[in-house]
C-alpha positions in Angstrom: -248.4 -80.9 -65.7 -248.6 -80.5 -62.4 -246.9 -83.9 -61.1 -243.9 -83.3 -64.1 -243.2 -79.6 -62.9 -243.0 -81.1 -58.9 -240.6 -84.2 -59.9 -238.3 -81.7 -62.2 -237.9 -79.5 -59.2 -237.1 -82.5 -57.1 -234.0 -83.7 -59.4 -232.6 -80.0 -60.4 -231.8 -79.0 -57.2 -229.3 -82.1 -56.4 -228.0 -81.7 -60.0 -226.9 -78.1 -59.1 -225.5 -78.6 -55.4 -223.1 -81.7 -57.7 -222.2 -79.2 -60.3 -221.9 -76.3 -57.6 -219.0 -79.4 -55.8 -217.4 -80.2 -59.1 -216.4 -76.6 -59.9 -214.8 -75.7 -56.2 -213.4 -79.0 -56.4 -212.1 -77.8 -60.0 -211.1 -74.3 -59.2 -209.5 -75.1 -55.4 -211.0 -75.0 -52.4 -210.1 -72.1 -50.1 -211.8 -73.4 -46.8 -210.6 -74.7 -43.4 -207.5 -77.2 -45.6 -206.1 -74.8 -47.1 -204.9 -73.1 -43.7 -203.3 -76.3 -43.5 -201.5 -76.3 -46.8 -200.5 -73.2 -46.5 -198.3 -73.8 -42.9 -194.4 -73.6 -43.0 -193.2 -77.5 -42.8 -191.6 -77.3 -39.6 -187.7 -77.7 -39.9 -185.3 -80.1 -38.4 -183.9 -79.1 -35.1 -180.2 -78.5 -35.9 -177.9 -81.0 -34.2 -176.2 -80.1 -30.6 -173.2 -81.9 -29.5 -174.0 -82.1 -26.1 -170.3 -83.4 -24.9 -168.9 -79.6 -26.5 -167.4 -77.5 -24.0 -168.5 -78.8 -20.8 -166.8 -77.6 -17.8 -166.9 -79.0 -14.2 -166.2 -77.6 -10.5 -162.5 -79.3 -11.0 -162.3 -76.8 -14.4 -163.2 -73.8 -11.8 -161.2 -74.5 -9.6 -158.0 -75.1 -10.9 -159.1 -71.2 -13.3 -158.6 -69.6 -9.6 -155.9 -71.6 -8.5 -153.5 -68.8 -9.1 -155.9 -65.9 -8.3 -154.6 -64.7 -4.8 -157.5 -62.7 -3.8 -157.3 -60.4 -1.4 -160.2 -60.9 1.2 -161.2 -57.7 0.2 -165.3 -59.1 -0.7 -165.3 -55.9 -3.5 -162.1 -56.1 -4.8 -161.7 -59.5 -5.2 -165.0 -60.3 -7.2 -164.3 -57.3 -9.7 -160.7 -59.7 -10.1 -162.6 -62.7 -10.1 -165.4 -60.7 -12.7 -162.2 -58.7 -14.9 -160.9 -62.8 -15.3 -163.9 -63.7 -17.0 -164.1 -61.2 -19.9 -164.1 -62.7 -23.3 -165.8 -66.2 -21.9 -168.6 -67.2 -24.7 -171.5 -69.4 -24.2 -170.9 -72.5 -26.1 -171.5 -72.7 -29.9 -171.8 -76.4 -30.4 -173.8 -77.5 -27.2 -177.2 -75.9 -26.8 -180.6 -76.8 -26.2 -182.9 -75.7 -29.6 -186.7 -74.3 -28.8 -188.7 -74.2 -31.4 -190.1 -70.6 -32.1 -193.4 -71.1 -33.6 -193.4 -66.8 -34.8 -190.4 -67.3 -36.5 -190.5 -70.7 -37.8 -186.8 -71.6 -36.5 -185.1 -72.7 -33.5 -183.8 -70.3 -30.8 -180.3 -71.5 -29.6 -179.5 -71.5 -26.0 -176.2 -72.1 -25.4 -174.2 -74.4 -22.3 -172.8 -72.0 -20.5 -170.4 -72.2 -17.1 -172.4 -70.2 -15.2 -175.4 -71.6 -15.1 -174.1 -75.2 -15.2 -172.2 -73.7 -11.6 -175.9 -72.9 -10.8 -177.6 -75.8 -11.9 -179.7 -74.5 -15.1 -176.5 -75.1 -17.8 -178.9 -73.8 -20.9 -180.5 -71.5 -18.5 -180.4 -67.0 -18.8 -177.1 -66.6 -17.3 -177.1 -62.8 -16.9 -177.5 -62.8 -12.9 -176.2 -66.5 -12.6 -172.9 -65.2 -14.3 -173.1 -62.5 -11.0 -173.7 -65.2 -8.6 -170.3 -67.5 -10.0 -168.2 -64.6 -9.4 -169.3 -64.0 -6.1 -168.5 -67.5 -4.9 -165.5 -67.6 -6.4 -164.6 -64.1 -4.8 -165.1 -65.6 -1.5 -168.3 -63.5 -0.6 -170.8 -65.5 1.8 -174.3 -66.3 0.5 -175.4 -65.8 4.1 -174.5 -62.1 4.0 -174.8 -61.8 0.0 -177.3 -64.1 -1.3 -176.9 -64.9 -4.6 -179.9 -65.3 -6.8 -180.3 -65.7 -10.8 -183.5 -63.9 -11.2 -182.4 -59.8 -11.5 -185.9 -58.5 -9.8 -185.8 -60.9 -7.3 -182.5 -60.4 -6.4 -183.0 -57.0 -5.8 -185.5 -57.0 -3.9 -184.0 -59.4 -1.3 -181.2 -57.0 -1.4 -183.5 -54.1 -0.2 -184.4 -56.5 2.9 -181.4 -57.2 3.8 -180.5 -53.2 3.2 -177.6 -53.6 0.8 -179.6 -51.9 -2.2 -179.0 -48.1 -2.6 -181.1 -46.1 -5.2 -179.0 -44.2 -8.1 -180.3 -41.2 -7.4 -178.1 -39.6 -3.9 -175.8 -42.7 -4.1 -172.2 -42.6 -5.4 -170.6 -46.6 -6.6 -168.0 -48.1 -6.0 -166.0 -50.5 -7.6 -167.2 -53.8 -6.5 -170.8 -53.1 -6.1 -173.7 -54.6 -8.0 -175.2 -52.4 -10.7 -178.9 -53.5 -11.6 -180.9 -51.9 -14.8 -184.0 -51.4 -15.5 -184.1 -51.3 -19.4 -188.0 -50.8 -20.1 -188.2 -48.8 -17.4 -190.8 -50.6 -15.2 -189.2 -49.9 -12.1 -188.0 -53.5 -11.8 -184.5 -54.9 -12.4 -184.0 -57.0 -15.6 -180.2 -57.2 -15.5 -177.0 -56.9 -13.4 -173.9 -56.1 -13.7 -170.5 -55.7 -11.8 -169.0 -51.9 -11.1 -165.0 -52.6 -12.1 -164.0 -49.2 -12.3 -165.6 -45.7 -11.7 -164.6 -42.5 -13.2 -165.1 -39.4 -11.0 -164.2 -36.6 -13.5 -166.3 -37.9 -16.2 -169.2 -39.5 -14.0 -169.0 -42.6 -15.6 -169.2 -46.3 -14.6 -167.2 -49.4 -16.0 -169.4 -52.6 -15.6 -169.0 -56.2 -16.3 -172.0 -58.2 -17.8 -172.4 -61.6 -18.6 -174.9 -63.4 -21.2 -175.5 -60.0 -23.3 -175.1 -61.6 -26.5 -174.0 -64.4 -25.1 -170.6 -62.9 -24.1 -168.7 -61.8 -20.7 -167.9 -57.8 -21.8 -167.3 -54.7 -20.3 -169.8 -51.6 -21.3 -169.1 -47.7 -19.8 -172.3 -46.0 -19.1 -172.9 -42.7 -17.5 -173.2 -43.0 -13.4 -176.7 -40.9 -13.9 -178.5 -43.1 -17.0 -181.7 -44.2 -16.7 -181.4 -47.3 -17.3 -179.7 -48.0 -14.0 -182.1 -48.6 -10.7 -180.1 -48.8 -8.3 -177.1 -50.4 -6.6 -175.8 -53.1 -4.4 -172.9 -52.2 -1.9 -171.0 -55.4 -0.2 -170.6 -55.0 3.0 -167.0 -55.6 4.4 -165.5 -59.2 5.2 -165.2 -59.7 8.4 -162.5 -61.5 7.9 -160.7 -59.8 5.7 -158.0 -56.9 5.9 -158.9 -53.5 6.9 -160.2 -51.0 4.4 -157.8 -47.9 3.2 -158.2 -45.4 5.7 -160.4 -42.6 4.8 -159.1 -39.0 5.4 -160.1 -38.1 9.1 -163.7 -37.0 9.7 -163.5 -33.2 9.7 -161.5 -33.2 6.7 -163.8 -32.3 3.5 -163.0 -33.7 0.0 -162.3 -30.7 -2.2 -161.2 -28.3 0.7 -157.7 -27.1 1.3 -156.6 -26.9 5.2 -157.3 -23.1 6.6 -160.0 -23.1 3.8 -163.6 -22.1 5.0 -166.2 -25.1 4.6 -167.8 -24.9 1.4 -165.4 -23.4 -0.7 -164.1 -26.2 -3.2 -160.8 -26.0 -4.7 -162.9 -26.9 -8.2 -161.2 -30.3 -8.8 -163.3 -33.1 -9.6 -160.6 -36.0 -9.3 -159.1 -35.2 -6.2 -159.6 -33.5 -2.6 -157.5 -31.9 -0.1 -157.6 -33.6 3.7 -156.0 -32.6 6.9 -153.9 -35.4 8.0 -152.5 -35.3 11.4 -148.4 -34.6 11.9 -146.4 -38.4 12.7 -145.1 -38.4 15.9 -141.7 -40.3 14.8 -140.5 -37.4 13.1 -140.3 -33.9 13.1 -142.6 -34.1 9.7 -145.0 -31.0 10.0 -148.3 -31.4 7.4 -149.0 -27.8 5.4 -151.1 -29.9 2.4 -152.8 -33.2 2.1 -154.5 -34.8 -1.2 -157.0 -37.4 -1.4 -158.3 -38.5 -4.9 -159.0 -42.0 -6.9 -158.0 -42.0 -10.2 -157.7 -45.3 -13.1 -158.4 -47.7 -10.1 -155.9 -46.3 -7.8 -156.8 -44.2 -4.6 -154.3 -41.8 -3.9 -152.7 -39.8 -0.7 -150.2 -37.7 -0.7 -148.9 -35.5 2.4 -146.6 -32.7 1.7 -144.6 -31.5 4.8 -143.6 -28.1 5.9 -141.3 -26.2 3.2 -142.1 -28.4 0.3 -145.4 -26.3 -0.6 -147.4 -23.7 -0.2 -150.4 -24.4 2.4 -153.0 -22.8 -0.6 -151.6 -25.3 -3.2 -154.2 -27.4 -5.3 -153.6 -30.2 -7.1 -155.2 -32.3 -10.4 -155.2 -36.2 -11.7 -155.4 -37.1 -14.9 -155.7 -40.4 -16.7 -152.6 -41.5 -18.5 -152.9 -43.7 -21.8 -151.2 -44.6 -24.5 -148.1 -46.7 -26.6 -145.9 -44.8 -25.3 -146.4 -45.5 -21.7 -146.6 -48.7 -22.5 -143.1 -49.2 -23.9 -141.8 -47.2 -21.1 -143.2 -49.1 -18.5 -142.5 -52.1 -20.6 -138.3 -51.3 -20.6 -138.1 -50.4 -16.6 -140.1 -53.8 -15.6 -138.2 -56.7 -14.5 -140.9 -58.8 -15.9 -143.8 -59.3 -17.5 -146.2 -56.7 -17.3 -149.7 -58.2 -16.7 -151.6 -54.5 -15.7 -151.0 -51.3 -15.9 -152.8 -47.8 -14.4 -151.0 -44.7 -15.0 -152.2 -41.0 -13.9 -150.6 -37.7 -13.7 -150.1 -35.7 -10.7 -150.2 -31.5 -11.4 -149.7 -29.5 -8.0 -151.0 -26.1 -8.8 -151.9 -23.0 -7.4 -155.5 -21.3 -7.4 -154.3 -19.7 -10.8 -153.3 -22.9 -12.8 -149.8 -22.2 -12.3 -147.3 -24.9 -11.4 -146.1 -25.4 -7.7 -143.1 -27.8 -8.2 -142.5 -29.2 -4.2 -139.0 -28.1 -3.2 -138.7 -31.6 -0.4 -139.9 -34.8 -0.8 -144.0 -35.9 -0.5 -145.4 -38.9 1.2 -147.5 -41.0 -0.7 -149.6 -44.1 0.0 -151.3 -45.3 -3.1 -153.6 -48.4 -2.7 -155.1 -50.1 -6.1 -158.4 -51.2 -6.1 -160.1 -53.3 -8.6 -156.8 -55.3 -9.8 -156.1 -58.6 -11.1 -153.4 -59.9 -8.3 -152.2 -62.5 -10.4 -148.5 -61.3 -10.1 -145.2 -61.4 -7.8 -145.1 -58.2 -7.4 -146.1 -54.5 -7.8 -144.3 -51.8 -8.9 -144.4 -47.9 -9.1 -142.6 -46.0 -11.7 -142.3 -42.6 -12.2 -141.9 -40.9 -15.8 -140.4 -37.9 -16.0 -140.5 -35.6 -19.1 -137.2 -36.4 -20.6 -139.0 -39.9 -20.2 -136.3 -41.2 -17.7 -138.3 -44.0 -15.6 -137.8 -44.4 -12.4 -138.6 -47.2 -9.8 -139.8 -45.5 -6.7 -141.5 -48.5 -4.9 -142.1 -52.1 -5.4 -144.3 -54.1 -3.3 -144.5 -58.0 -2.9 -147.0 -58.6 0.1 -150.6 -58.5 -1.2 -152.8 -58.1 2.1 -149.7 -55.7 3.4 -150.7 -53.4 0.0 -154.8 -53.5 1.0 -153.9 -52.9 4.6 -151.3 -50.4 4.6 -150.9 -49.3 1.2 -147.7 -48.8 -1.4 -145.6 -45.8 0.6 -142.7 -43.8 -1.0 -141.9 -40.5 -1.1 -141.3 -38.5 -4.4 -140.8 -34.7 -4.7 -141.6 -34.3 -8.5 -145.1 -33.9 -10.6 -145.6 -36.1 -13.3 -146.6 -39.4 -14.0 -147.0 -42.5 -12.2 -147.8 -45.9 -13.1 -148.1 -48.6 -11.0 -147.7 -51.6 -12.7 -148.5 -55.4 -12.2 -145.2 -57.6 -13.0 -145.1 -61.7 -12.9 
């Protein structure tokens, strides 16, 4: 008995680790396999054509051929920058990564701007930044370029171009950096091409958001912005406007007491001394930048009253445009119209009874024309031409001059 029960013990348990295999085997095993079973097949890389779209340094060159810039560093890259909207990486030539998370391919895109930089499937966002500065003429010695946003902003702090947003006022031309998760590190940069004083606002040209060259507004104070880069002047370039003179306050009328502001946001008075050529004796000066022009106007002794104020305003719209369009003798490649309201303290209109001087010198501008000219709309919509202007680097230096005794609006206008 003993011997019997010891060999049936000995046989069962094998027979039940075989019948224990044959049902898993039968029902499916769910062990370490079946992970592998279960995996997404991997897909086929989609197919790049990797002759699409490519561009060399000839391409670039010849695209800013016909650009006259300026020498103006700011100026000229927001041209070189305002040339480039629309540009979209390419479609048809791109690099595939395989993204394991999402079981496709991520796309990247040949792109101009980082083939210029050496990295042609590379993030172009700061590279895009970089192109625009060669091209504007702006020296990597003095501006280095760089296509790493954090980086690039710090060696901008070293070399003490970098303003914080908070206390600092841009310009058009300087170099916008954000910082979008709030880390206190830059991420992206973009190009200032036009600021907006009344509404506090900010224009700015980015490249390589959604794989696209656009232009996106934001408010001057959003926290998404870190800071800003100012270029420093070329020194071989043409002077800067001249700024009113020193003791002159934006906002203040002359005989006013500092720190009383007229309450205009677009515009300030300035004390600008008498000319010496003429017997042309100064009561009122204005200062103000408005739609990408900066504006002065000096209005002599018995055309206005000392106390008068005056406003800017933005000018849009079809109608403009077909004015403009009809008193051009060309093509009109750019625009910026504003209206000029002389006022006194009560809102009421001052309407100059002589002539003003004006100097108006655009900033931010595609100079791709043969000329410039300055139109002046009346209210019965008559259209005058009250200056034209061929010499580019005369216009940076000096400025557009006329004189002009009505308010209204005035468009200065950029005509192949």
């Amino acid at each position: 008995m003993r011997r019997v029960q010891i060999g049936t013990n000995r046989w069962k348990q094998p027979l039940a680790l075989l019948l224990c295999f044959v049902m898993v085997m039968s029902a499916g095993w769910t062990g370490g396999s079946a992970e592998t079973a279960a995996s997404p097949e991997i897909p086929e890389p989609p197919e790049s054509d990797l002759l699409a779209d490519v561009e060399t340094s000839d391409d670039w060159d010849a695209m800013f051929a016909d650009l006259n810039l300026s020498g103006n560093w700011a100026g000229d890259l927001v041209r070189v920058a305002q040339s480039q909207l629309g540009y979209t990486e390419s479609i048809r030539n791109f690099k595939a990564v395989y993204n394991e998370e999402r079981n496709a391919y991520d796309l990247y895109g040949w792109n101009r701007y980082g083939a210029w930089y050496g990295e042609p499937y590379g993030e172009w966002n700061a590279m895009f930044i970089s192109f625009c500065l060669f091209y504007a003429g702006v020296s990597s010695d003095t501006v280095p370029f760089d296509s790493d946003p954090a980086r690039w902003a710090n060696t901008l702090r070293s070399r003490e171009l970098f303003h914080e947003r908070e206390g600092y006022t841009p310009q058009p031309g300087d170099l916008l950096f954000f910082d979008r998760n709030g880390d206190g590190r830059a991420d992206r940069v973009g190009i200032v091409s036009e600021v907006n004083r009344e509404t506090a606002a900010v224009d700015v040209i980015v490249g390589g958001r959604s794989g696209r060259v656009d232009s996106y507004g934001y408010a001057a104070d959003s926290g998404e912005i870190l800071g800003y880069a100012a270029l420093p002047a070329n020194p071989d370039g043409p002077a800067a406007p001249p700024p009113p003179p020193p003791e002159a306050v934006p906002g203040q009328l002359p005989g006013q007491p500092a720190g009383e502001s007229t309450g205009e946001t677009t515009g300030g008075a300035y004390a600008a001394p008498a000319r010496a050529e003429d017997d042309f004796v100064l009561v009122a000066g204005f200062a103000g930048n408005e739609s990408g022009v900066t504006i002065y106007i000096e209005a002599g002794e018995g055309s206005v009253p000392p106390d008068t104020m005056w406003t800017l305003s933005p000018i849009n719209g079809n109608q403009i445009k077909t004015l403009v369009n009809s008193a051009s003798d060309g093509e009109v490649l750019e625009t910026r119209a504003f209206h000029v309201l002389l006022h006194d303290q009560f809102g009421n209109t001052v309407d100059a009874k002589k002539p003003m001087r004006f100097r108006l010198y655009p900033t931010s501008w595609n100079y791709t024309a043969d000329h410039i000219l300055v139109l002046q709309i009346l209210e019965d919509n008559t259209v005058n031409v009250v200056a034209r202007a061929d010499d580019f680097r005369e216009i940076a230096t000096s400025g557009i001059r006329f004189e002009a005794q009505y308010n209204g609006i005035y468009a200065v206008v950029n005509v192949a």
